[in-house]
C-alpha positions in Angstrom: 104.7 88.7 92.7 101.7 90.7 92.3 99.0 92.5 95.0 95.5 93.2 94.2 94.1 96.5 96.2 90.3 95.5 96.6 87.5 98.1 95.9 83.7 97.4 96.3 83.1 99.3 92.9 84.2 99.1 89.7 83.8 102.8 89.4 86.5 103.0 92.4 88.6 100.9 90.9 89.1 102.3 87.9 89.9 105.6 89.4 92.7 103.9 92.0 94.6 102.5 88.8 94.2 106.2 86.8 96.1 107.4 90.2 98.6 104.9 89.9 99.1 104.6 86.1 99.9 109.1 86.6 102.7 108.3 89.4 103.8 106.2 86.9 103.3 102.6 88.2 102.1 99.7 86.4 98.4 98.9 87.2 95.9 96.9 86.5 92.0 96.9 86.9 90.7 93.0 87.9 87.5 91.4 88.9 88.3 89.2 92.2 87.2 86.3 93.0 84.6 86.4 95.9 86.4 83.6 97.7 90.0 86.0 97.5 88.1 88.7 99.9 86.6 88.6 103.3 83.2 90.8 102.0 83.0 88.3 98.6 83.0 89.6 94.7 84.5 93.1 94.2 86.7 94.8 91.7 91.1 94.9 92.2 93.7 97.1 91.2 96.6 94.8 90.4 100.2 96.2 90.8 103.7 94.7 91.0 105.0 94.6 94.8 107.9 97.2 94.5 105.2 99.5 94.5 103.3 98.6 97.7 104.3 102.0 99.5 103.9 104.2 97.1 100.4 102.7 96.1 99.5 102.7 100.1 101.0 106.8 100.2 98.8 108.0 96.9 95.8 106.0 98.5 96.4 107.7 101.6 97.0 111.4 100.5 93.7 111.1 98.0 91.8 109.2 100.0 91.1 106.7 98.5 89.5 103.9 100.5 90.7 100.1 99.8 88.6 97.4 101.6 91.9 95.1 101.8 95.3 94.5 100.1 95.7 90.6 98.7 98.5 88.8 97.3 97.8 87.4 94.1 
């Protein structure tokens, strides 16, 4: 099972899965579906679950703002 981390820019998104992809976990830049989110179309970062802490902890210490975190 994957999540999706949900960004309201590309531009943020693509920065998220750079973090991710230097601690060395799989990521993925997506486009999501407006009816996935509750503020409709934005951009993803897609990562396996085993990494849901760690992604929430590099999120957290550089402050990086996700709107929501989906299953996929």
């Amino acid at each position: 099972m994957r999540y999706i981390a949900v960004f309201p820019t590309l531009t943020l998104a693509q920065k998220a899965s750079r973090l991710l992809r230097n601690d060395n976990i799989a990521a993925e830049v997506v486009k999501v579906d407006s009816s996935r989110t509750r503020r409709g179309c934005s951009w993803g970062v897609a990562f396996d679950e085993e990494a849901i802490f760690s992604v929430r902890m590099i999120f957290s210490n550089k402050s990086i703002p996700e709107r929501e975190i989906i299953k996929e």
